[in-house]
C-alpha positions in Angstrom: 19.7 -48.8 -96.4 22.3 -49.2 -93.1 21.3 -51.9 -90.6 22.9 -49.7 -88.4 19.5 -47.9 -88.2 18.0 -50.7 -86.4 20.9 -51.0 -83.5 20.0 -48.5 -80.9 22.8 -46.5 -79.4 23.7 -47.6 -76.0 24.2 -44.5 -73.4 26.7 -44.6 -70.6 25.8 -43.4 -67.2 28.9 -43.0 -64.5 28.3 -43.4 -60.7 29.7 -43.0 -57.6 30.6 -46.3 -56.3 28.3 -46.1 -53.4 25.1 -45.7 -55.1 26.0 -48.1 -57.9 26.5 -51.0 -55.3 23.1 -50.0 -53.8 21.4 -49.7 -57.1 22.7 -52.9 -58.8 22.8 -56.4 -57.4 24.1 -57.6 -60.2 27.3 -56.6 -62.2 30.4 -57.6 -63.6 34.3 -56.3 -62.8 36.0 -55.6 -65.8 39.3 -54.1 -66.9 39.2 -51.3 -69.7 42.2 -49.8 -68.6 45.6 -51.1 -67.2 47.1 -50.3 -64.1 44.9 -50.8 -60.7 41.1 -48.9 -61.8 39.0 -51.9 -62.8 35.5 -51.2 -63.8 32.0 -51.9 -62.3 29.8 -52.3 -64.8 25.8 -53.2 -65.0 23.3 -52.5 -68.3 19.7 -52.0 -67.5 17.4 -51.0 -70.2 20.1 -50.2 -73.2 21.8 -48.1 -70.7 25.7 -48.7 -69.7 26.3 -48.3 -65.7 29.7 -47.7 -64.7 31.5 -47.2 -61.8 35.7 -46.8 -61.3 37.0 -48.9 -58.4 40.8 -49.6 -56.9 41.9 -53.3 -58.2 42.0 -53.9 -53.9 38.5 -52.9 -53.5 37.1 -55.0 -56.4 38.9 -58.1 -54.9 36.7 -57.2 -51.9 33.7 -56.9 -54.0 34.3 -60.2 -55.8 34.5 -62.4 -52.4 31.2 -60.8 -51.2 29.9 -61.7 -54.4 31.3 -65.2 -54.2 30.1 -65.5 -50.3 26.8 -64.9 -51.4 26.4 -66.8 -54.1 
């Protein structure tokens, strides 16, 4: 017997931009790739949310993030 049988598989859902900043309030910025795409990424209910962003725009996002924290 695998414990692998117990560890659900997690799907991954890709969104435009737009409706993943509406949907999700919180998120992290990561970079999967190099070059200037970074990643938005949130997880809700074993689900993986993603969203592609210029390395400029995701600056943008971060001080919004930082202004209203």
């Amino acid at each position: 017997m695998s414990i692998d049988q117990f560890n659900p598989k997690m799907r991954e859902v890709r969104l435009d931009t737009e409706v993943f900043e509406e949907r999700f309030a919180e998120y992290d910025i990561i970079s999967e790739f190099t070059g200037i795409i970074l990643t938005l990424v949130a997880i809700e209910d074993n689900v993986r949310y993603t969203s592609f962003v210029t390395k400029s725009y995701a600056e943008v996002l971060r001080k919004q993030k930082e202004v209203i924290a």
